[in-house]
C-alpha positions, -999 to +999 in steps of 0.1 A: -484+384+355-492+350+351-481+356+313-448+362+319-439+338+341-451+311+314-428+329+293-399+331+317-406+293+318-408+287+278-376+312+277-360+289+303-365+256+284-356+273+248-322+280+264-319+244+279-329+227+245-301+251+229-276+239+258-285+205+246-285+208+212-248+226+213-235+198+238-248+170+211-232+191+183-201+191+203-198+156+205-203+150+170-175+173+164-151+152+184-165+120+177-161+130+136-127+142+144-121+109+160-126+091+129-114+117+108-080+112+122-084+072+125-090+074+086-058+096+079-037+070+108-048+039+082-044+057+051-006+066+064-002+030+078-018+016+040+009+037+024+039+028+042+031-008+038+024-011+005+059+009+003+077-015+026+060-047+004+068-031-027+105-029-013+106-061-004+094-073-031+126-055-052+147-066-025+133-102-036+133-097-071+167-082-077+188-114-074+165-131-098+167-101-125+208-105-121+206-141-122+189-138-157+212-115-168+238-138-159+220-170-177+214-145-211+249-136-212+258-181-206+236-195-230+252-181-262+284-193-246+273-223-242+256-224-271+286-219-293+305-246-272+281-272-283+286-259-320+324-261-314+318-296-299+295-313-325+321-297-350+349-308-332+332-343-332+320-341-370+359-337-377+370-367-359+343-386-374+360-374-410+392-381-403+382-412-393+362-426-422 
């Protein structure tokens, strides 16, 4: 009789270590669905700002890139205006000698 109270009693604390054992792995589940979700949260935020810099960047850069455009399509203009000048002045120079 006195065996199987001792293993009523080893019964009893098997089934309490288990209750413990499944309450700690329940915790880890939520604590590593906690961070699991945290890491997706900052990977979504990291995304949308590297979105929103590279648009600001463009936003930024776009007035420059027409600017140069603008300059590329001067400089040969101005470049034959100093050839017409200097000829203009080579001339007067001729005529004058």
């Amino acid at each position: 009789m006195e065996d199987v109270k001792v293993r009523e009693m080893q019964i009893f604390d098997y089934k309490k270590k288990i209750a413990e054992a499944e309450t700690k792995l329940k915790q880890q589940q939520n604590l590593y669905e906690a961070v699991r979700s945290d890491r997706n949260l900052y990977s979504k935020n990291l995304i949308e700002s590297q979105v929103g810099n590279q648009a600001v960047a463009d936003r930024r850069l776009r007035p420059r890139c027409c600017h140069v455009i603008r300059l590329r399509e001067v400089v040969p203009c101005v470049s034959c205006l100093r050839w017409v000048f200097l000829h203009a002045v080579y001339n007067q120079a001729q005529g004058c000698v």
